[in-house]
C-alpha positions as CSV (number, residue, x, y, z in Angstrom):
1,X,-5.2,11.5,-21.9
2,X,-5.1,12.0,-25.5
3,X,-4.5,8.7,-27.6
4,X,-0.7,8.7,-28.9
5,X,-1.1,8.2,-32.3
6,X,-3.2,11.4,-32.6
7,X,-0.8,13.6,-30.6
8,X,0.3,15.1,-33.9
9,X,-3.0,16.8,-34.4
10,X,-3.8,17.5,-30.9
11,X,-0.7,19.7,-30.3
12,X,-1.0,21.5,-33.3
13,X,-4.7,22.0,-32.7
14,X,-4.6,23.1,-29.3
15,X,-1.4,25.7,-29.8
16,X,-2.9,27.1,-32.7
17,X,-5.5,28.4,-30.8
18,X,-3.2,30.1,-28.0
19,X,-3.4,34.1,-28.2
20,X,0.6,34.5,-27.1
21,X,-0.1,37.1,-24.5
22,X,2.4,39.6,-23.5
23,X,1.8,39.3,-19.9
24,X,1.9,35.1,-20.1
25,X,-1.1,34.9,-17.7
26,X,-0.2,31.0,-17.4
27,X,2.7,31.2,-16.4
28,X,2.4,33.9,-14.2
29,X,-0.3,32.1,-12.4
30,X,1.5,29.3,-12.1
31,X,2.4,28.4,-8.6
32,X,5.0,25.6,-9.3
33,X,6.8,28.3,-11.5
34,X,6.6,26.1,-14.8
35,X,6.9,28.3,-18.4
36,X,3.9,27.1,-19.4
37,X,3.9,29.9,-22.1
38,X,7.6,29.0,-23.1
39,X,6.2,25.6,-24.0
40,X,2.9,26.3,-25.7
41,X,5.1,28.9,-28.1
42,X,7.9,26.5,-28.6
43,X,5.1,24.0,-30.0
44,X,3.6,27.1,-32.2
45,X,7.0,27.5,-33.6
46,X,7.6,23.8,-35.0
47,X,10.5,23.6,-32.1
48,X,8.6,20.5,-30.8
49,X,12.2,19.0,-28.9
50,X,12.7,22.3,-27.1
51,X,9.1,22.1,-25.8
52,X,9.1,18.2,-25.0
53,X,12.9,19.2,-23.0
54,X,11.3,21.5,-21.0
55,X,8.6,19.0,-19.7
56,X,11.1,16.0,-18.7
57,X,11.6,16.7,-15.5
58,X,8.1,18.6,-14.7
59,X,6.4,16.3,-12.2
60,X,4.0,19.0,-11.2
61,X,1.7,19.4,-14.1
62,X,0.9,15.4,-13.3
63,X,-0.3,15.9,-10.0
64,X,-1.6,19.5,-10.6
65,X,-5.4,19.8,-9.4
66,X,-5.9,23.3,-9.0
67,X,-5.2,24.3,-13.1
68,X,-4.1,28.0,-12.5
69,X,-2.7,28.3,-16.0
70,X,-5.9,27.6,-17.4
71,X,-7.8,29.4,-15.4
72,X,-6.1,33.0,-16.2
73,X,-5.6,32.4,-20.0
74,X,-7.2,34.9,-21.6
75,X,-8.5,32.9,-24.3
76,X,-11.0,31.9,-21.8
77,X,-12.4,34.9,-22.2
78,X,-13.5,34.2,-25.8
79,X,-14.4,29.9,-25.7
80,X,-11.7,28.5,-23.6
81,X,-8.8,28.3,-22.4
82,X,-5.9,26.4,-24.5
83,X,-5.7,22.6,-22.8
84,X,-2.4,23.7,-21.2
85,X,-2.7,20.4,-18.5
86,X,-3.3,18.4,-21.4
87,X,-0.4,19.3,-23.6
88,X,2.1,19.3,-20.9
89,X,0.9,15.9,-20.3
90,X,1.5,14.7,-23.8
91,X,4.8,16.0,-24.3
92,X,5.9,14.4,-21.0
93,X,5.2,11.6,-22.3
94,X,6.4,11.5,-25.7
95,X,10.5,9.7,-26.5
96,X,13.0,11.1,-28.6
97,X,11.8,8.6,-31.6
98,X,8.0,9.9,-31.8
99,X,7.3,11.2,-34.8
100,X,6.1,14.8,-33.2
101,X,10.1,15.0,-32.5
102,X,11.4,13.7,-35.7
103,X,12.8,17.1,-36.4
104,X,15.1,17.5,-33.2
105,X,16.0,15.9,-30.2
106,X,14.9,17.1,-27.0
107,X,19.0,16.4,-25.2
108,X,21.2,19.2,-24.9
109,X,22.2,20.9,-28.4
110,X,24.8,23.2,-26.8
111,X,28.0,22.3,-28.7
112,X,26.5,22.7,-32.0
113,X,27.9,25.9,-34.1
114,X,25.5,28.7,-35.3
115,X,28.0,30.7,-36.4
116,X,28.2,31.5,-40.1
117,X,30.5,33.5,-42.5
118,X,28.4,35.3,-45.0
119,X,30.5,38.0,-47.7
120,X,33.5,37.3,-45.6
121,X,31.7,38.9,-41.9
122,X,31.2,36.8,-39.5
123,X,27.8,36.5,-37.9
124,X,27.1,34.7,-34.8
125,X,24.0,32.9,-36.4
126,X,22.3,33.3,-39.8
127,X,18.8,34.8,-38.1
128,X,18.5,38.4,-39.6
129,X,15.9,41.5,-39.8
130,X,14.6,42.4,-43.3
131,X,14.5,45.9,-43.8
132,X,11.8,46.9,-43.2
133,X,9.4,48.5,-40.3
134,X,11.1,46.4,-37.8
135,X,14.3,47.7,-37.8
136,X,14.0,51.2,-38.4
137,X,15.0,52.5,-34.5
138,X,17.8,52.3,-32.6
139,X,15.1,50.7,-29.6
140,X,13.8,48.5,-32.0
141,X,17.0,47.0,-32.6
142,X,18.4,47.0,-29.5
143,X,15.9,45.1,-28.4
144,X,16.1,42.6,-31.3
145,X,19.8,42.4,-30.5
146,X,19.3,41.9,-27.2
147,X,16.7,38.8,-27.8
148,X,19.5,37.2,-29.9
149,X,19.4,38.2,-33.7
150,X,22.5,38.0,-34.8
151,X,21.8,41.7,-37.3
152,X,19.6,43.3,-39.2
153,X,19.3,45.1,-42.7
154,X,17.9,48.8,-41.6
155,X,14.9,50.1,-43.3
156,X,15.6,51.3,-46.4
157,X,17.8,54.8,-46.4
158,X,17.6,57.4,-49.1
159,X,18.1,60.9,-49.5
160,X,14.0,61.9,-49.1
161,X,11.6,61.6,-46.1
162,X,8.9,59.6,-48.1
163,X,5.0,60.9,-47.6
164,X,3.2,57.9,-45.6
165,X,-0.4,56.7,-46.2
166,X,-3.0,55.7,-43.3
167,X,-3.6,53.3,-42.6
168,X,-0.9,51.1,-44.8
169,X,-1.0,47.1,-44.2
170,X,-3.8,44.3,-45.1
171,X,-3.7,40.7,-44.3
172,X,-5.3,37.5,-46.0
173,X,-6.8,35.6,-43.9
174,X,-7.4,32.0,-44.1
175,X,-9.8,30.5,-41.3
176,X,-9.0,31.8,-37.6
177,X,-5.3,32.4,-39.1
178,X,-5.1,36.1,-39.5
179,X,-1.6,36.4,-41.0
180,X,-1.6,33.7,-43.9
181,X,-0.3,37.0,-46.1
182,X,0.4,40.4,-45.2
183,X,-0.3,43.9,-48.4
184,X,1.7,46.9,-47.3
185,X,2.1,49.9,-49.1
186,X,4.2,51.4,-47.0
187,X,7.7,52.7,-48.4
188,X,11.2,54.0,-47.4
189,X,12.0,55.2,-44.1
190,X,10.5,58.3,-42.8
191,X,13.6,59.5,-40.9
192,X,16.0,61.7,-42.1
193,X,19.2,60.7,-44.0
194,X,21.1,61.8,-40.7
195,X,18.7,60.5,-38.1
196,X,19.4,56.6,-39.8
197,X,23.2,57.3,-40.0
198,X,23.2,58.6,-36.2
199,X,21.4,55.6,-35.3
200,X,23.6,53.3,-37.2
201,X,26.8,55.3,-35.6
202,X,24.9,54.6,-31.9
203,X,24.2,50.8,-32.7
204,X,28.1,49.7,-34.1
205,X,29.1,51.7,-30.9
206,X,26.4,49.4,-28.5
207,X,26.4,46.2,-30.5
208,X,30.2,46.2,-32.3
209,X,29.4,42.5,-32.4
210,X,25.8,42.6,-34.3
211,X,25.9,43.0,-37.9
212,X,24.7,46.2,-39.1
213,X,23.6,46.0,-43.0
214,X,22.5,49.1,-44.7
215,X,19.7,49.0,-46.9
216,X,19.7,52.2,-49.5
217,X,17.9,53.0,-52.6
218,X,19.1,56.0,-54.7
219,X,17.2,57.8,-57.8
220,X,20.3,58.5,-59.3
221,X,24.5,57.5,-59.6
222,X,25.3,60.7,-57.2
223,X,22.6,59.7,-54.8
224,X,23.8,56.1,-54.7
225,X,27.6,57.2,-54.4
226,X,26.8,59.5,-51.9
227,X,24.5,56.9,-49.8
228,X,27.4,54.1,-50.2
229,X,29.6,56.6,-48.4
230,X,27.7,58.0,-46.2
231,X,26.7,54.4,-44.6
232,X,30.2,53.2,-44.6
233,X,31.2,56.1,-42.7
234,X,28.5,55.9,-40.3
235,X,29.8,52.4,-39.5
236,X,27.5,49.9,-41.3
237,X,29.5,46.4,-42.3
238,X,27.6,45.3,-45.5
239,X,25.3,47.6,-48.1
240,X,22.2,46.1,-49.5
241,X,20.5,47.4,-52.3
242,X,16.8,48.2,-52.6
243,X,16.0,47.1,-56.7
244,X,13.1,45.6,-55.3
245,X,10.5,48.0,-53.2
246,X,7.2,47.2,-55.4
247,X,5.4,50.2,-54.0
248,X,7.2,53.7,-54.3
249,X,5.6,56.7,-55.1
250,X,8.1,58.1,-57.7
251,X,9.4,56.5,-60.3
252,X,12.7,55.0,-61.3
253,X,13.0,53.5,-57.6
254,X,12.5,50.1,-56.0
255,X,11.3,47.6,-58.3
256,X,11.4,49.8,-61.5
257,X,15.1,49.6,-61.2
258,X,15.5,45.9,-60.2
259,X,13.4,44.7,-63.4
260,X,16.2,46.6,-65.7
261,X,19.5,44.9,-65.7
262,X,21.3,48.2,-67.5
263,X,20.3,50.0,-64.4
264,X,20.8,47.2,-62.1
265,X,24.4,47.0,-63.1
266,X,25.0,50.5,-63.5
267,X,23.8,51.6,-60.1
268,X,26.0,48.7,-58.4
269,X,29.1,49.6,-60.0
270,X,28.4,52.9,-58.6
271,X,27.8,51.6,-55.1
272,X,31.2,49.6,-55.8
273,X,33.2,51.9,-56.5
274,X,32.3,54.4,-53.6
275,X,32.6,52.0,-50.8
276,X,34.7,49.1,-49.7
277,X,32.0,47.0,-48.2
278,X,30.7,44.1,-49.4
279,X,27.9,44.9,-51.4
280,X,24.4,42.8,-51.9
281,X,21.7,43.2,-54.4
282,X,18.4,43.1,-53.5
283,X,16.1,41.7,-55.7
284,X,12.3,42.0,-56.9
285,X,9.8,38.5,-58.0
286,X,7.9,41.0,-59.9
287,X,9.4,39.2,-63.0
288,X,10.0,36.2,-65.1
289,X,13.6,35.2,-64.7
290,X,15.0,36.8,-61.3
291,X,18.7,35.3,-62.6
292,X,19.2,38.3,-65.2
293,X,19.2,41.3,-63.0
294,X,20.8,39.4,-60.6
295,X,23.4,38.2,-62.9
296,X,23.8,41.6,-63.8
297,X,24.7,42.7,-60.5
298,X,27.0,40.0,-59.9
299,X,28.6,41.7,-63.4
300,X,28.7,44.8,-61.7
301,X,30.9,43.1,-58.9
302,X,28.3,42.8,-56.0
303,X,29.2,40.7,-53.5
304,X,25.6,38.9,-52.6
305,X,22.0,38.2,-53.7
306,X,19.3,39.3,-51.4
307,X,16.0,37.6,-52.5
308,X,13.1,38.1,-52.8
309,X,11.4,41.5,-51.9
310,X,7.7,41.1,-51.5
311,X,5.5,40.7,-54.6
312,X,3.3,42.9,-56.3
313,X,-0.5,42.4,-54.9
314,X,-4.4,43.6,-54.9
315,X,-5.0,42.0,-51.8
316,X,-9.3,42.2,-51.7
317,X,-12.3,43.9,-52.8
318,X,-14.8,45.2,-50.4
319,X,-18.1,44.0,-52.0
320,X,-20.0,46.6,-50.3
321,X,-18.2,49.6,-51.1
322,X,-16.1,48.0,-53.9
323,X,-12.8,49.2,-52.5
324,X,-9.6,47.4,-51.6
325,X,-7.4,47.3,-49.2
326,X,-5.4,49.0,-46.9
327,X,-8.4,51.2,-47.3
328,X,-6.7,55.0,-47.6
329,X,-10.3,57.4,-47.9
330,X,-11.0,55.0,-49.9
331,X,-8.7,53.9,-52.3
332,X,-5.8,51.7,-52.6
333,X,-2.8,50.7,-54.8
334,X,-0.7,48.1,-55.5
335,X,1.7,46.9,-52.7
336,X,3.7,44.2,-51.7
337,X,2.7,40.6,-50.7
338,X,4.1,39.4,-48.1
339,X,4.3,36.6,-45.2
340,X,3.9,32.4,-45.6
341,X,1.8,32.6,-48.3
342,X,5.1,33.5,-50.0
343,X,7.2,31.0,-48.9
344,X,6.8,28.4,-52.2
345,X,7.9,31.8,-54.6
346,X,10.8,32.4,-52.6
347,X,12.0,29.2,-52.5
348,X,11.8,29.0,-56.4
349,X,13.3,32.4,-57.0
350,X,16.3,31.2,-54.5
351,X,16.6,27.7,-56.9
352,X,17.0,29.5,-60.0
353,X,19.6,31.9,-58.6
354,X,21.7,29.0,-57.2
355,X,21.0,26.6,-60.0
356,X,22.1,29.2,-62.9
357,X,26.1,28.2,-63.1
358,X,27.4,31.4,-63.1
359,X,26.1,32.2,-59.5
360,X,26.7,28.8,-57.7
361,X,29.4,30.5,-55.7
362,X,27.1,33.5,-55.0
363,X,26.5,34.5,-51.3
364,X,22.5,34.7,-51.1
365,X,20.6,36.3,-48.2
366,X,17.2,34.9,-48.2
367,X,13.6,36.1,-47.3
368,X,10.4,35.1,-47.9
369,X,7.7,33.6,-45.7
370,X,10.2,32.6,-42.9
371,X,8.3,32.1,-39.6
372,X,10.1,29.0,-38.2
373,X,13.1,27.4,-37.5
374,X,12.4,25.0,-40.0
375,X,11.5,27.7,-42.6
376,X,14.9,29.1,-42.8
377,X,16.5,25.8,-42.8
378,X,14.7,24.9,-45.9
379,X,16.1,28.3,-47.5
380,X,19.6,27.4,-46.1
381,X,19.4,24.3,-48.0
382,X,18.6,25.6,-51.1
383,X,22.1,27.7,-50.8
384,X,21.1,30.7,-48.8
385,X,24.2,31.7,-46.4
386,X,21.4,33.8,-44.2
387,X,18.0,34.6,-43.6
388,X,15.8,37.8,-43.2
389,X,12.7,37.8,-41.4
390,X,10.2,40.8,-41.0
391,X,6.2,39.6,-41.7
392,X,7.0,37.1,-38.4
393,X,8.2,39.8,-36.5
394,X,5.3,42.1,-37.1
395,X,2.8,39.3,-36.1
396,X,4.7,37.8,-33.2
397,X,7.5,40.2,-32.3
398,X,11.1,39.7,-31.7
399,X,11.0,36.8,-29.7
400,X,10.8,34.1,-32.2
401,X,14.3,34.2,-32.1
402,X,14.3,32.2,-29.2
403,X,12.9,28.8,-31.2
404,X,14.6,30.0,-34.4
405,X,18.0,29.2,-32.4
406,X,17.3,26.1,-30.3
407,X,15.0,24.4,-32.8
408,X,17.6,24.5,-35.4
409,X,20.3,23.6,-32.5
410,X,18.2,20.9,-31.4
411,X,17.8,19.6,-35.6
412,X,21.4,19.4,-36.2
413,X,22.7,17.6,-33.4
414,X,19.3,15.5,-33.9
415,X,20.8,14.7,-37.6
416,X,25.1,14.6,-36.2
417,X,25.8,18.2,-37.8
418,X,28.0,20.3,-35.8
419,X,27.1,23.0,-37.6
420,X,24.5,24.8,-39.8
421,X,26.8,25.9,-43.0
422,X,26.7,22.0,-43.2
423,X,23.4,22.0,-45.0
424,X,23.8,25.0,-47.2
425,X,22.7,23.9,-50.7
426,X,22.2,20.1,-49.8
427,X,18.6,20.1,-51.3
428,X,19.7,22.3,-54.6
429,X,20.6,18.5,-56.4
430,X,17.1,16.8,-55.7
431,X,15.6,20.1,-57.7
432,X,15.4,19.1,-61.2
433,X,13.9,19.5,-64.7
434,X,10.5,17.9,-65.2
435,X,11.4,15.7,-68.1
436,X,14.0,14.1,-65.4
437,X,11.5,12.8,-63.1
438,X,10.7,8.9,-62.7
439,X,7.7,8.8,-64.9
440,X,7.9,5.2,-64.9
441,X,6.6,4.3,-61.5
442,X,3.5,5.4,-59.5
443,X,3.6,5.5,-55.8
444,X,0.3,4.4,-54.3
445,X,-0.9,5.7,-51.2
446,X,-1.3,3.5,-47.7
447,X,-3.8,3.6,-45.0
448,X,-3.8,3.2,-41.3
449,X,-6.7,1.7,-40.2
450,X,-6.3,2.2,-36.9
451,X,-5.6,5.9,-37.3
452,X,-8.6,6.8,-39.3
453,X,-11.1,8.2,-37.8
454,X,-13.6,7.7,-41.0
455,X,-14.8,11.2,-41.6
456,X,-14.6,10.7,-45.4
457,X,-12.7,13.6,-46.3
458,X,-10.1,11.5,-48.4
459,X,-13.0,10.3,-50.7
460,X,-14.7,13.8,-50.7
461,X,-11.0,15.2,-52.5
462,X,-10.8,12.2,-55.0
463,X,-13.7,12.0,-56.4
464,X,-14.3,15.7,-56.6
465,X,-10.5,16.7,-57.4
466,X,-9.0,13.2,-58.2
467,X,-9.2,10.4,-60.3
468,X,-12.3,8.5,-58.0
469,X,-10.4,5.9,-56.9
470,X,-11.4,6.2,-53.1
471,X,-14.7,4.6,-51.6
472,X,-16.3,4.1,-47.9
473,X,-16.2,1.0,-46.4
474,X,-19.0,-0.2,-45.4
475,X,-20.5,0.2,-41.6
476,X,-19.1,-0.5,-39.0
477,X,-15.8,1.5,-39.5
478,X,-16.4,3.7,-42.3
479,X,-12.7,3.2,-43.8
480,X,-11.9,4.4,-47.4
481,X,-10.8,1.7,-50.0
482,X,-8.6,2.5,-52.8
483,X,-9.5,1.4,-56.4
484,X,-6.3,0.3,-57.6
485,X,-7.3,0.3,-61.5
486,X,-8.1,4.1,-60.8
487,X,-5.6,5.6,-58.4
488,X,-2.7,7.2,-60.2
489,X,-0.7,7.9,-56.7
490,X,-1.5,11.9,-57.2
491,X,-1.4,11.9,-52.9
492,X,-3.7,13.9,-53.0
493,X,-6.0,11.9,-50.4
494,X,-2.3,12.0,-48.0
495,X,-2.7,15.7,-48.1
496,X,-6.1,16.4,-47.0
497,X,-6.3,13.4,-44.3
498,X,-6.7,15.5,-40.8
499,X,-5.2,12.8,-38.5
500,X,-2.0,11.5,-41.0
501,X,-3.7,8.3,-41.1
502,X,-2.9,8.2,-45.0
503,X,0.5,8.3,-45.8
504,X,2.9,7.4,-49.3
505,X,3.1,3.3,-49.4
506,X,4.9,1.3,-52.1
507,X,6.4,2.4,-55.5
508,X,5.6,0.1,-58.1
509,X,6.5,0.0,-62.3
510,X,3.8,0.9,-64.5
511,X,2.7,-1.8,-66.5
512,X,3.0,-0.9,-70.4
């Protein structure tokens, strides 16, 4: 049995290596019928509670001898298989209070609300589609709606079938993690103006109850009157936008409008004034300050902030042939970035948006490096009132929204909220300027002996990227000592420990 105190790192170890099969061989071969796949994604989803709930009352894992699930995982086709027995036997025996749980509670979450009111439409949660490639069919969406997303913005409508490229996405990699970013270049959708309105018409009539937002982009006032209408007609309940697309073929579209304010404003008060929905402007990072075009809009009497669109990117360089990628006969351009990697830029753009005074009240929709449930409650507590998702969705399909609703269930009640509009905005006061941080004090790092494992890698980082404070021990345990005289608390040695067996100790005042 895995020691306790490295549980942390075992979990997240062994999920990382699962391969989320669409035919869940495990479970499948599972002869006591336990969801051995619907725990192992739970865990690679941060929704550690759901996964320990579903292991409670499993007394069969414990006396299991004949390891079915382990035996059909495909990953045993590559190394081997993910230690399934071994992780269902951790969980089990994990309480509500270990730190692998902090973040939920593993008890029923049922009565708390989901349910949010964003530009005065109610949604049943705030877990949206980004337009984008997945939503841009009616059976892609009714699929999505089906899994649980409350709506989705629809790919991108205009009044042209764009040209499409082959092939069109790229990804950064980052060890065995394929996904750590994601280059498209791929552009509006490549259905006619009636084929998305039909759609739209056939999923209000299906889904009344799903939220249906309708992402256009216009080269001109007439084209963004005439889209405004058309999508209203056709039964859409909010308009969104596009100022942001970074990759469009022609100009004066995408992100060439939504790094003009003039235009920004101009083309929403046309929107505005053919339509009565409420009306959200999407906007591009490709910028400085995201707050003027935004504020513009606002100006212009948009209803909402969508933010941010995917940034502008080179993603590689083949150093054999020297070309880049998505490798189109073999040449590339610039496209947008997209995926975790993203996550820190989003956040900030979604700060300076809410922290700018004259958009405090502003409905935002945000978007950015969401994979998890705790990803979006990090945007919803810097003000966002929903959350878009698409990169996630492309890597690990729909189903996420499964962990996205329970593990935020299962945080709230963990923290007495009854409801997730109760931590809209609650981080946006600990976000300050620089010159207002303690400067005074330094907070110096601790470490737990009995956690370390010695491998050195906290002395490696400070003496080669800190202040060479950090030193072995001397056989036979190989600990690090801290040089107080030296160490400036930068936690940088916290960050880079693999087991958590260095974590922020005391704060003390700076001697002068």
């Amino acid at each position: 049995m895995v020691d306790n105190k490295y549980a942390s790192v075992f979990l997240r170890e062994a999920v990382s290596s699962c391969l989320l099969c669409k035919n869940i061989p495990c479970t499948t071969a599972c002869k006591k019928n336990i969801d051995c796949a619907k725990v192992v994604t739970s865990l690679r989803f941060d929704n550690a509670a759901g996964a320990h709930a579903q292991t409670v009352d499993n007394t069969a894992c414990a006396v299991c001898t004949s390891f079915d699930c382990m035996k059909a995982c495909t990953k045993a086709k590559i190394d081997s298989a993910v230690p399934i027995y071994d992780i269902m036997g951790v969980l089990k025996n994990m309480r509500d209070d270990d730190s692998v749980l902090e973040n939920g509670t593993s008890e029923p979450a049922d009565g708390v609300s989901l349910e949010v009111t964003f530009c005065g439409v109610r949604c049943e949660n705030p877990f949206f589609l980004s337009s984008s490639v997945v939503a841009s069919d009616y059976d892609m969406l009714a699929k999505a709606f089906d899994a649980g997303w409350a709506g989705a913005a629809f790919k991108t409508i205009g009044t042209f079938v764009p040209d499409e490229v082959s092939p069109r996405f790229s990804t950064m990699r980052k060890q065995a993690d394929a996904f750590v970013g994601l280059k498209n270049i791929e552009q509006i959708s490549d259905h006619t103006l009636e084929e998305n309105l039909a759609c739209i018409r056939r999923l209000k009539k299906n889904y009344p109850s799903k939220i249906l937002i309708a992402s256009i982009m216009g080269q001109t006032v007439e084209e963004w009157e005439l889209l405004a209408r058309k999508v209203e007609e056709a039964g859409a309940d909010i308009i969104e936008c596009n100022f942001s697309c970074p990759h469009m073929a022609a100009s004066g579209l995408g992100s060439d409008v939504g790094q003009s304010p003039e235009l920004v404003e101009e083309y929403t008060r046309a929107v505005k004034r053919s339509s009565k929905l409420p009306v959200l402007a999407k906007m591009t990072p490709n910028l400085g300050h995201i707050e003027v075009p935004a504020l513009a809009a606002v100006r212009a009497g948009a209803d909402g902030i969508a933010a941010i669109n995917t940034i502008k990117s080179i993603m590689n360089v083949n150093l054999r042939s020297f070309a880049s990628s998505p490798d189109v006969s073999g040449l590339t351009s610039v496209g947008g970035y997209s995926g975790k990697a993203v996550k820190p830029i989003a956040l900030r753009f979604i700060n300076d948006i809410k922290q700018n005074s004259e958009m405090a009240g502003v409905p935002v929709s945000g978007m950015g490096g969401i994979e998890t449930w705790q990803d979006a409650a990090e945007f919803m507590a810097l003000g966002c009132g929903t959350i878009q998702i698409t990169t996630a969705v492309m890597q690990y399909g729909y189903g996420i929204i499964y962990d996205m609703i329970d593990g935020m269930k299962r945080y709230l009640a963990k923290n007495k909220y009854t409801g997730v509009t109760q931590i809209i905005g609650r981080a946006l006061p600990k976000i300050v300027a620089a010159d207002r941080l303690d400067r005074g004090s330094t907070c110096y790092p601790k470490f737990l002996h009995d956690v370390c494992v010695g491998c050195g890698r906290c002395v490696v980082s400070c003496f080669d990227g800190g202040h060479q404070a950090l030193s072995i021990r001397s056989e036979p345990d190989s600990h690090p000592v801290m040089n107080a005289k030296k160490c400036v608390g930068c936690q940088l040695c916290t960050l880079v420990c693999p087991v958590g067996a260095i974590v922020p100790g005391a704060r003390v005042k700076n001697k002068k």
